[in-house]
C-alpha positions in Angstrom: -127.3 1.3 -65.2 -127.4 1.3 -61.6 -123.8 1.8 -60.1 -124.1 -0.6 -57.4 -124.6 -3.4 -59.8 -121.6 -1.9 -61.4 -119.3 -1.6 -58.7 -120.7 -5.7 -58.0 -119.3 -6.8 -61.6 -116.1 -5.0 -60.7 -115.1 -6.4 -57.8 -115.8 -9.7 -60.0 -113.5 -8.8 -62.4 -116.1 -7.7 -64.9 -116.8 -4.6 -66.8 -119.5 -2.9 -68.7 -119.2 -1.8 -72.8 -121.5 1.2 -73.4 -123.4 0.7 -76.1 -121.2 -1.5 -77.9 -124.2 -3.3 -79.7 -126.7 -1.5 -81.5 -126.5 0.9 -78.8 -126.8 -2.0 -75.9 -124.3 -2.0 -73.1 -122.1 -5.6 -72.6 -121.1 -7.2 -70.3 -117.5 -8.3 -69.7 -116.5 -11.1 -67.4 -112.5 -11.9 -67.0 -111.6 -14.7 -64.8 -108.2 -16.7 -64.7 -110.0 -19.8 -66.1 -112.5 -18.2 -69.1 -113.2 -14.6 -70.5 -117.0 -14.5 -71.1 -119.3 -11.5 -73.0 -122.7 -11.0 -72.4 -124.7 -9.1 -74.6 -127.8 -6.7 -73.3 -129.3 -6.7 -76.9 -131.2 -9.7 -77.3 -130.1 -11.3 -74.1 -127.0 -13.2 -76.0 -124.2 -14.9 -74.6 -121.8 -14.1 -77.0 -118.7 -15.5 -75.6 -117.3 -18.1 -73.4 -113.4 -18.4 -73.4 -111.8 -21.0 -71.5 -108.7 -20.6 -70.8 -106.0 -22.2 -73.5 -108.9 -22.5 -75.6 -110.9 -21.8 -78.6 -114.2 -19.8 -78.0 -117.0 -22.2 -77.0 -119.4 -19.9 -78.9 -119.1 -18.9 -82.6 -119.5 -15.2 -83.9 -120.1 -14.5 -87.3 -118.1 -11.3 -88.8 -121.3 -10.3 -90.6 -123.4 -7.7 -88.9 -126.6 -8.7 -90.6 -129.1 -5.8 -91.5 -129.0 -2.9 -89.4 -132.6 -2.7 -89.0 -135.2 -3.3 -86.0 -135.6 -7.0 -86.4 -132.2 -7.8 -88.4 -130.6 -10.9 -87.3 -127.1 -11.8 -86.3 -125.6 -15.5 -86.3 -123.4 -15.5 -82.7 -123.4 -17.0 -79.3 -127.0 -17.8 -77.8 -129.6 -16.1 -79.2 -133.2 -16.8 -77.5 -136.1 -17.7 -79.6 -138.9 -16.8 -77.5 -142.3 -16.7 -77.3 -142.4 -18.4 -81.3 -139.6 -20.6 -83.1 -139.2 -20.1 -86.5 -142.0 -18.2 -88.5 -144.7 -16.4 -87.0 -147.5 -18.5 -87.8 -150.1 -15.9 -88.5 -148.0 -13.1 -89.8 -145.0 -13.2 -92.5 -143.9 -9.7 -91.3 -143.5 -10.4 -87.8 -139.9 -11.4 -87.1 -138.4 -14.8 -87.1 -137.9 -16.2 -84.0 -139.7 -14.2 -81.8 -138.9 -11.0 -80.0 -136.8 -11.2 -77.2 -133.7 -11.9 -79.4 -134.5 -8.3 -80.9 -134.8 -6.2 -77.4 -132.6 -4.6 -74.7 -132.2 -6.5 -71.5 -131.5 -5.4 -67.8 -129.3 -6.2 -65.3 -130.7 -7.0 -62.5 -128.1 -9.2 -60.4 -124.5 -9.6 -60.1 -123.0 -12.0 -57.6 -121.1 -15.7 -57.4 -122.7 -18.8 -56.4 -121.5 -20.9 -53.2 -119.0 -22.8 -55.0 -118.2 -19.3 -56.6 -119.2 -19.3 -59.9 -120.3 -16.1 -61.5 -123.8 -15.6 -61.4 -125.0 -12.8 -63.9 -129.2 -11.9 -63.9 -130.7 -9.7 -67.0 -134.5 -9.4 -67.2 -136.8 -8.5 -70.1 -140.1 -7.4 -69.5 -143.5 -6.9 -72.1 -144.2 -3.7 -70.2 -141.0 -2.0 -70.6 -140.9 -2.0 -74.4 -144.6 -0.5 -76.1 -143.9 -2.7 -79.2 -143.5 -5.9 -77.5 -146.9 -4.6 -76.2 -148.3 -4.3 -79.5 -147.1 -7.3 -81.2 -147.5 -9.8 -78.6 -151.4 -9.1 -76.1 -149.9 -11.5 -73.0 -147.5 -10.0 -70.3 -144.6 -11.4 -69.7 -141.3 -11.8 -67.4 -138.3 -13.5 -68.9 -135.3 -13.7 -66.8 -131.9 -15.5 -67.4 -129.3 -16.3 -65.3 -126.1 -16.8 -66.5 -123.6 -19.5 -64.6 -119.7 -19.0 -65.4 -117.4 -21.1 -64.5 -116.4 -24.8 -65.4 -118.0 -24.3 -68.8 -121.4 -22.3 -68.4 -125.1 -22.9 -68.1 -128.5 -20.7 -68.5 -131.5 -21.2 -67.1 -134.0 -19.0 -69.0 -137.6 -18.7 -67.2 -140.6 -17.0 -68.7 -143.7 -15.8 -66.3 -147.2 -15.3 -67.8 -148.3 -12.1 -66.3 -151.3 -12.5 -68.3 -155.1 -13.5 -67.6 -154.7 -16.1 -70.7 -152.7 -19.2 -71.5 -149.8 -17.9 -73.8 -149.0 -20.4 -76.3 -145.0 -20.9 -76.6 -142.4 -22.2 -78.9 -139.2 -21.5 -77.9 -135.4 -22.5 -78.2 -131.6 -21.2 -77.0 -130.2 -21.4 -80.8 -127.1 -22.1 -79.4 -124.0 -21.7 -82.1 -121.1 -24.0 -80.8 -118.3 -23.1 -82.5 -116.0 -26.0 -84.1 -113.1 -26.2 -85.5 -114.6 -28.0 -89.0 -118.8 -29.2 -89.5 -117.3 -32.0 -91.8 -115.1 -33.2 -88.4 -117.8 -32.9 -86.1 -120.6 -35.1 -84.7 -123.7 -35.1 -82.3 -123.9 -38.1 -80.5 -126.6 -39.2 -78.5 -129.9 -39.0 -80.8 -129.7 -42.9 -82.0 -133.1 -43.7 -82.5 -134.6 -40.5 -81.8 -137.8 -39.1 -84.8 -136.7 -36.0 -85.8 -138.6 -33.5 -88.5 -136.3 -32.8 -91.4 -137.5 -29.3 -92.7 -134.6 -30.1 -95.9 -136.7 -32.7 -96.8 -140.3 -31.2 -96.9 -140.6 -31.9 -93.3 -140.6 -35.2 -93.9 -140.1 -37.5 -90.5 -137.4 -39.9 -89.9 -135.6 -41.6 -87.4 -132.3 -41.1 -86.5 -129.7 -44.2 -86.7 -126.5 -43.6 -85.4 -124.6 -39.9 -84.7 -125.1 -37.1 -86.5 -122.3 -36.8 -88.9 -121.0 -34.3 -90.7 -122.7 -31.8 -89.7 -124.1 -30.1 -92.5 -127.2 -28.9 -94.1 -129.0 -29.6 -91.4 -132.0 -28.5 -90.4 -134.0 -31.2 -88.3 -136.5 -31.0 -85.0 -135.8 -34.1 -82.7 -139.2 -34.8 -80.8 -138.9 -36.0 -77.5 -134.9 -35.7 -77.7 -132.9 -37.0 -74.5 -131.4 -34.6 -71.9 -127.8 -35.1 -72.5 -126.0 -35.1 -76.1 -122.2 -34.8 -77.1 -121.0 -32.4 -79.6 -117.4 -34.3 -80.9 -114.9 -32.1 -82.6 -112.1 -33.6 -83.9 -110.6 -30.5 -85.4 -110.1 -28.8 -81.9 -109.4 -32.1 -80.2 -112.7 -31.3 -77.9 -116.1 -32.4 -77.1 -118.8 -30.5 -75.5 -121.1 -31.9 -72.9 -124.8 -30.4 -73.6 -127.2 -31.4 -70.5 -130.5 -29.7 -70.9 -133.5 -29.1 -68.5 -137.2 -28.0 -69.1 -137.2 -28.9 -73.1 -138.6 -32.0 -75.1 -137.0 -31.2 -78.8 -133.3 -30.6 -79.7 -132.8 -28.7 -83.2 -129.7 -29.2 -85.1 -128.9 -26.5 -87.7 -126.1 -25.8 -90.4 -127.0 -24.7 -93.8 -124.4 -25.9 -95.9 -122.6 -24.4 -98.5 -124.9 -23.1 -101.1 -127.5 -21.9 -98.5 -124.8 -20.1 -96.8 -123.4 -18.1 -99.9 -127.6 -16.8 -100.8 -127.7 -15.4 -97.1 -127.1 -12.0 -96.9 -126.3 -11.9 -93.0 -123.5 -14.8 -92.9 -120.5 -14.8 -94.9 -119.9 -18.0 -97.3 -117.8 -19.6 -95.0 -119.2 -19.4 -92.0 -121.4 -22.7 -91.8 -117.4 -24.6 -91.5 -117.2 -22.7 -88.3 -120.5 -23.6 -86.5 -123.3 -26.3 -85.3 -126.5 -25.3 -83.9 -127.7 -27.5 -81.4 -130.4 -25.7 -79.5 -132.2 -26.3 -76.5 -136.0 -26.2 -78.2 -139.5 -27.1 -77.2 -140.8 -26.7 -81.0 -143.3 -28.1 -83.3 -145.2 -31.2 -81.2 -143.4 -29.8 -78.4 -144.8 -26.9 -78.3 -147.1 -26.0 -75.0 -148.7 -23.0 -73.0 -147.8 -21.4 -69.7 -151.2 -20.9 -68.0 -152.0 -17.2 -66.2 -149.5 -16.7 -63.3 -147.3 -19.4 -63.6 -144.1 -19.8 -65.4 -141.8 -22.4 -67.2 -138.2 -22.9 -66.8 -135.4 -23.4 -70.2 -132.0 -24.8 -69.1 -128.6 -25.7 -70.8 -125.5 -26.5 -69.3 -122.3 -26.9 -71.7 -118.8 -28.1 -70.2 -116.0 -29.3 -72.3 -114.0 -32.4 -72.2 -110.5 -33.0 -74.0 -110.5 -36.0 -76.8 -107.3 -37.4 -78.1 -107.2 -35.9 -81.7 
């Protein structure tokens, strides 16, 4: 890693973790007000720590499969350039590839209002089997805001003579103190695609609550939702850019205990609401240009 961009995290407070996951380098960010981990492989923020605080992010102790494409439930994992299954090949990996690669760092710095501004890159020509799995060029850069909760803006440039058709989401896993105390508020009236139910549409009346066995694509979902947890006394502010759907996800008890990479419990701990342009939503970036992904998350204290 280059040692200026080393000595820039420093002075910020920051340090690197060789090859602490599968053999990728983290990031470390300590600050009076939040301790924050990003993770080179896969592009992850794993961690955001305000301080006082339980962990904005949830981690799951289960390693998953130690294998190319095996998955891990934590932080914000990016789904990108596919969401879900491949849709011409079963042995492709779920969710795309750039959860599955090693990013770069490319910029350390703060913003004006000093915020810490952290820049990794993943690129289709630095890795051959990107190359051979996906035939457009690509650019995907995300920059990570850290400060007063934290925010990503994930961009993808086609490098590419073609259109590259693109489903994508940030599967974020918001950690709560309880799913059955929790709710998402601000999807009244929204259709949403309930894949628990044969994919059957419906439209949402009222919050989402509890959150559990969930598994539903909102179509043309508002910018702004609210993820209430009682348990921790908390509620945390999602504002999103650049996206049309919003997924919600929790697998429930019995799903949870036939999954190999989460342990049985795990679903109490988390909701998925991701940042997602899926299904209907999907769309293509045209040759040269680029589309923009952004979620903001700050957290608010509720009276418990």
């Amino acid at each position: 890693m280059n040692a200026q961009l080393i000595q820039e995290l420093e002075a910020l407070g920051g340090e690197i973790l060789p090859s602490s996951l599968r053999d990728c380098d983290e990031i470390i960010i300590d600050q009076p007000s939040y301790k924050a981990r990003i993770a080179l492989w896969g592009g992850h923020l794993v961690s955001f720590v305000p301080s006082g605080q339980a962990d904005l992010l949830f981690q799951s102790a289960n390693e998953g499969a130690q294998t190319r494409f095996g998955r891990r439930h934590f932080g914000v994992p990016v789904c990108w350039p596919w969401f879900g299954a491949h849709r011409d090949d079963e042995h492709f990996p779920a969710h795309g590839l750039a959860r599955y690669f090693r990013w770069d760092l490319v910029e350390v710095g703060r913003f004006k209002n000093g915020d810490v501004k952290i820049v990794i890159r993943l690129a289709s020509e630095d890795h051959p089997l990107i190359e051979e799995m996906w035939p457009y060029a690509f650019e995907l850069r995300q920059v990570f805001r850290l400060g007063d909760g934290f925010s990503i803006n994930f961009s993808a440039a086609n490098l590419s003579e073609e259109s590259m058709p693109i489903s994508e989401a940030m599967h974020t896993y918001f950690h709560v103190g309880s799913n059955q105390a929790s709710s998402v508020v601000g999807l009244d009236g929204i259709r949403y695609v309930d894949k628990f139910n044969e994919g059957k549409e419906f439209t949402q009346e009222g919050s989402v609550a509890p959150c559990e066995e969930l598994d539903r694509v909102y179509l043309d979902a508002p910018n702004q939702l609210e993820l209430v947890d009682s348990a921790f006394s908390r509620k945390l502010v999602i504002e999103t850019e650049g996206s049309c759907s919003t997924v919600l996800w929790n697998p429930g008890a019995a799903l949870a205990a036939l999954r190999t990479d989460m342990e049985d419990d795990d679903y109490q701990h988390f909701v998925c609401v991701e940042t997602a342009n899926a299904l209907g939503n999907s769309y293509k970036i045209k040759p040269g240009e680029m589309h923009q992904l952004r979620v903001s998350v700050k957290v608010e204290a509720i009276e418990s």
